[in-house]
C-alpha positions as CSV (number, residue, x, y, z in Angstrom):
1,X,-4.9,5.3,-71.2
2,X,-8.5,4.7,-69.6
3,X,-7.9,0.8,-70.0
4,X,-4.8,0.6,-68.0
5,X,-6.5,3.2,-65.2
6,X,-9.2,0.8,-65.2
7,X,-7.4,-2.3,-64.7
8,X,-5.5,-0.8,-61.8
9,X,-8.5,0.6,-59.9
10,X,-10.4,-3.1,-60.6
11,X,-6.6,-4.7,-58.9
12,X,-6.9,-2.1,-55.9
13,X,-10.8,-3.0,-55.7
14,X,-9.7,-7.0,-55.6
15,X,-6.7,-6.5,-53.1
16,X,-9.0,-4.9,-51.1
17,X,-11.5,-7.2,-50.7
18,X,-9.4,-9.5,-50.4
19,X,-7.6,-8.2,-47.3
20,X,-10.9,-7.2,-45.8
21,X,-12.2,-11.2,-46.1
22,X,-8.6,-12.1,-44.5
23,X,-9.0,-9.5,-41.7
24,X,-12.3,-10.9,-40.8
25,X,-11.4,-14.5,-41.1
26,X,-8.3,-14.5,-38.9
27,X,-9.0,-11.8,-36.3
28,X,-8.5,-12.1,-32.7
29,X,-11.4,-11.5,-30.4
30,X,-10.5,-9.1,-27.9
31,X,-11.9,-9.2,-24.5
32,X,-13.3,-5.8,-23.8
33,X,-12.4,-5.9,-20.5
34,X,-8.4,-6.3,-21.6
35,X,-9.0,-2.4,-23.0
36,X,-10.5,-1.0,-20.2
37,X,-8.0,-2.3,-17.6
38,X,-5.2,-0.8,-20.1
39,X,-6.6,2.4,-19.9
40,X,-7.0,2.3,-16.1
41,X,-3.1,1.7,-15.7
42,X,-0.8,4.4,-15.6
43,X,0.5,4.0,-19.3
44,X,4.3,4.3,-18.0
45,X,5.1,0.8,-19.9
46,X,7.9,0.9,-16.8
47,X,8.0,-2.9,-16.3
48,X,8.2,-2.9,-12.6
49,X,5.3,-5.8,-12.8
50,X,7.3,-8.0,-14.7
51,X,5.3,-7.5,-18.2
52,X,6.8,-5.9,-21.6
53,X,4.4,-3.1,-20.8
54,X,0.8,-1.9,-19.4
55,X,-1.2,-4.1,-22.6
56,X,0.8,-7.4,-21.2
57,X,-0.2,-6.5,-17.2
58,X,-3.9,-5.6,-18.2
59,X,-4.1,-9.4,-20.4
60,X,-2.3,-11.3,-17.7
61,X,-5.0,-9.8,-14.5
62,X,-7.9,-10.3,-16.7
63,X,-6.9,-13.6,-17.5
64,X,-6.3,-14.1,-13.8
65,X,-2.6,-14.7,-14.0
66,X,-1.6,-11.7,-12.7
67,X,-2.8,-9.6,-9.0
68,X,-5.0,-7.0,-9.5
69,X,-2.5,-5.2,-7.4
70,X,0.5,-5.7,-9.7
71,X,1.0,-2.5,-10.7
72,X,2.6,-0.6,-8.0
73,X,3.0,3.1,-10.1
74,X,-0.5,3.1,-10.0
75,X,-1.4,2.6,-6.3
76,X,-5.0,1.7,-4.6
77,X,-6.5,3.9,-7.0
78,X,-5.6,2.2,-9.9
79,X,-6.4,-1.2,-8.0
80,X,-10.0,-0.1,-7.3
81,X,-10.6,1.0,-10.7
82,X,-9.6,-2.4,-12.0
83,X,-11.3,-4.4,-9.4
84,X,-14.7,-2.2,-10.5
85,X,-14.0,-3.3,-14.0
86,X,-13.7,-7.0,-13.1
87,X,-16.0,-7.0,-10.6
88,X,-13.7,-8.6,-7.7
89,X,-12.6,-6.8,-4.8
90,X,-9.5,-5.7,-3.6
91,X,-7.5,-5.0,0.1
92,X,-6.4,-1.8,0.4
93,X,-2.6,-2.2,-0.1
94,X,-0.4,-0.1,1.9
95,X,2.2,2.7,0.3
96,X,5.7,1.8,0.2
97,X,8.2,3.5,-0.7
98,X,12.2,3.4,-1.6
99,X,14.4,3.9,1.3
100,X,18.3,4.7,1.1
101,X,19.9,3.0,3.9
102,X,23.5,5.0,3.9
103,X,24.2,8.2,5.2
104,X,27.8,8.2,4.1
105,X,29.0,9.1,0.9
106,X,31.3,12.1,0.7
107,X,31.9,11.3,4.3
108,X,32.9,8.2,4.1
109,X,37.0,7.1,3.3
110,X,37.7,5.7,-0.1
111,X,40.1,3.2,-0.3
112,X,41.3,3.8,-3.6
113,X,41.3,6.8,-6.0
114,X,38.3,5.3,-9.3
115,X,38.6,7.4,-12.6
116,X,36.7,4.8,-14.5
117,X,33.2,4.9,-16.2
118,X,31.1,6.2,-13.4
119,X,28.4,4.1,-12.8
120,X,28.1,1.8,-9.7
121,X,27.6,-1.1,-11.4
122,X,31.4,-0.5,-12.5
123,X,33.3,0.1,-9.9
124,X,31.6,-2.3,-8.0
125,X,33.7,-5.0,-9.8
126,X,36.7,-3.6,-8.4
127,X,37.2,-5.3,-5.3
128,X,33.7,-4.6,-4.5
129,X,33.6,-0.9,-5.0
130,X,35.9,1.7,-4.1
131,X,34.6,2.9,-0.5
132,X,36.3,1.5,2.6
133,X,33.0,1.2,4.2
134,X,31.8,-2.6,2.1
135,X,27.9,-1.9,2.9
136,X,27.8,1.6,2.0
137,X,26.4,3.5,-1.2
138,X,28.7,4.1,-4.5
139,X,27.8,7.5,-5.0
140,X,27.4,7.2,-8.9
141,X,23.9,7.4,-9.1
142,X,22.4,4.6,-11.3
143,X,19.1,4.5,-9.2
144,X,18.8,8.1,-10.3
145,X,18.9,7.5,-14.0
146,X,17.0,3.9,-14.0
147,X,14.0,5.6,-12.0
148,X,11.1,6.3,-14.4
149,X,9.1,8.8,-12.4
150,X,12.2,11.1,-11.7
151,X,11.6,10.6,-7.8
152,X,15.8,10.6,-7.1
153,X,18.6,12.8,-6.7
154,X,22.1,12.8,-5.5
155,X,22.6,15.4,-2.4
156,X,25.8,17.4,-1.3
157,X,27.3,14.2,0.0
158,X,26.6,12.0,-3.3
159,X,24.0,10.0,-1.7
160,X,20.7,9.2,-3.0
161,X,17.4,10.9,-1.9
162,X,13.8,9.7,-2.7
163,X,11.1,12.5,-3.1
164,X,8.2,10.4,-1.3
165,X,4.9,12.0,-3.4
166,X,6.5,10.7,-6.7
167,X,8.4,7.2,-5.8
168,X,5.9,4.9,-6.8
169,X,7.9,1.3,-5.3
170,X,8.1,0.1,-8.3
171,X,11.5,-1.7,-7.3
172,X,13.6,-0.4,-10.2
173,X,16.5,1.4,-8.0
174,X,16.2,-1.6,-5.7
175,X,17.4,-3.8,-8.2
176,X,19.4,-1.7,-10.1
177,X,21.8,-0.8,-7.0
178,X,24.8,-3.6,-6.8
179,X,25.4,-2.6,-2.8
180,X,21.5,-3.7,-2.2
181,X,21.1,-0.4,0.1
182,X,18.1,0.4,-1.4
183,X,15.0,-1.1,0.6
184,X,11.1,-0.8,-0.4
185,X,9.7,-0.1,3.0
186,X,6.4,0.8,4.6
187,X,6.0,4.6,4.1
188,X,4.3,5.2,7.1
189,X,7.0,3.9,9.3
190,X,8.4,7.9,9.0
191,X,11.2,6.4,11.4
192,X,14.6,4.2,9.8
193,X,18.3,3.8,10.0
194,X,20.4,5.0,7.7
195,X,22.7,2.6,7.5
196,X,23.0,-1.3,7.1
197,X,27.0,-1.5,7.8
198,X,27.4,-4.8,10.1
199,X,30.8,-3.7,11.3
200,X,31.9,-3.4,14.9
201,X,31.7,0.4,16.0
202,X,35.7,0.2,15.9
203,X,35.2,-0.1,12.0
204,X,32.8,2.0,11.4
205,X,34.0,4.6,13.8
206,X,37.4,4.7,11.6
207,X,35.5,4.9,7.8
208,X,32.3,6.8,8.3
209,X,31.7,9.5,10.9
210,X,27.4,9.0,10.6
211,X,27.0,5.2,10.1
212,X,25.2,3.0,12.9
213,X,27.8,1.7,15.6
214,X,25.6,-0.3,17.8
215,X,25.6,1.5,20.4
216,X,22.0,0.6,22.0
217,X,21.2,4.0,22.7
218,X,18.3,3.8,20.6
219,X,17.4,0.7,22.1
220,X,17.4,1.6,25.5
221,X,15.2,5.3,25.3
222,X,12.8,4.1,22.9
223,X,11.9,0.5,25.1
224,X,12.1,-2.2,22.6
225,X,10.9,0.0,19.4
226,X,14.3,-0.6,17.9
227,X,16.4,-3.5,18.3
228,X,20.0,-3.8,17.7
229,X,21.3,-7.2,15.6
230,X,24.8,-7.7,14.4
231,X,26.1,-4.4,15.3
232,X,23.4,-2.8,13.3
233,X,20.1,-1.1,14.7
234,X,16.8,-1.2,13.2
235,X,13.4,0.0,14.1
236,X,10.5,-2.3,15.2
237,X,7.5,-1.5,14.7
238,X,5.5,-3.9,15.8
239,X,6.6,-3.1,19.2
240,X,6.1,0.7,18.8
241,X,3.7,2.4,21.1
242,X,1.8,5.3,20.9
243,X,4.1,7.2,23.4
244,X,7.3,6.1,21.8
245,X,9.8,8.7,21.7
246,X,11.0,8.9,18.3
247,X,12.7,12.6,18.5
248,X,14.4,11.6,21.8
249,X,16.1,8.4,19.9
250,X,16.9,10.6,17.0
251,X,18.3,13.3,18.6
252,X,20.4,11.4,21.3
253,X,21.8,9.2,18.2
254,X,25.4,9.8,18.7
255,X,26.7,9.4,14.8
256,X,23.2,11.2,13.4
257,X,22.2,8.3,11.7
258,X,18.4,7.8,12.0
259,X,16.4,9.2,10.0
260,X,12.5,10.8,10.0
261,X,11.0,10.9,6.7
């Protein structure tokens, strides 16, 4: 009995040894600098940079082949954290966030009756989606189950809205939503349309009661701060003044369809 005890223990001894001399022979030096930038990112392993996860991100802006601002869940703090690490600096990168540009929904006209999976990307293959209006929003919600920071919800009307303090930009929704309504924009422009229909007013008039009809109101009160293209307004910010009158333009908007965040 003690000899075959023996011989195993002297095998487990051997194996050991053995895997310990491997281990040392072929390891990998790690750069320490790989681990600290890991643990400065956020840890969602969301994939908004591009990467398979946070490890992949923190290898690739080490090595230099990624910005240090990549990471858009984790913001300028996260940025200053890594450039300390690396010892590089960084611009302070302004906050965007995920803006839905439809107001319809519910309110709009279908133009035929969908009792299929529900899920945008689906019935957006049938003829390009079952609203009349061709620009406007689904309804089903897929940028509220592919956000990873739970900063969506459908309203009364079945569209989407973003809760600013946790939309993080990481482009997920943008991507995910087949009408392309979903815009990253500069979060402190508070002022947007909610609406990208290129329709004449006619059109819109006849499928969607709050969508943008070109009408140039907006144009005309706020002096050049929003600008109307194609049937469609939009604000302009780089021609904003300090005395623009964003709650005249909002409130004189005929079909309610600009928005303050």
């Amino acid at each position: 009995m003690l000899i075959p005890i023996l011989t195993m223990s002297l095998m487990g001894l051997l194996f050991g040894l053995g895997l310990a001399y491997a281990s040392n022979i072929f390891r990998v030096e790690i750069d320490p600098k790989i681990d600290r930038v890991i643990h400065a990112l956020p840890g969602a392993n969301c994939g908004a940079c591009g990467m398979a996860g946070c490890a992949s991100l923190a290898e690739a802006i080490v090595n230099g082949k990624s910005e240090i601002t990549s990471c858009a869940p984790g913001g300028q703090e996260v940025y200053n954290r890594i450039a300390e690490i690396l010892g590089a600096e960084v611009k302070v990168k302004k906050k965007k966030i995920a803006r839905i540009r439809c107001n319809g929904g519910k309110r709009s006209s279908d133009k035929y009756e969908y009792s299929g999976l529900k899920k945008c990307a689906g019935v957006s293959l049938l003829a390009g989606g079952n609203k009349e209006c061709r620009f406007g929003c689904l309804g089903f919600g897929d940028c509220v189950s592919i956000c990873p920071f739970d900063a969506i919800r459908l309203n009364e009307n079945n569209i989407p809205v973003v809760n600013g303090s946790k939309c993080t930009a990481c482009g997920k929704c943008v991507k995910t939503c087949p009408k392309k309504i979903i815009i990253l924009e500069n979060a402190d422009h508070k002022i947007y349309v909610k609406c990208l229909s290129q329709d004449k007013a006619v059109v819109v008039k006849s499928i969607c009661p709050v969508g943008c009809i070109g009408c140039k109101i907006c144009e005309k009160l706020s002096v050049g701060a929003f600008i109307v293209e194609n049937n469609l307004s939009k604000a302009d910010y780089t021609k904003a003044k300090s005395d623009t009158p964003w709650q005249a333009v909002i409130e004189k908007c005929p079909t309610k369809c600009i928005a303050r965040e």
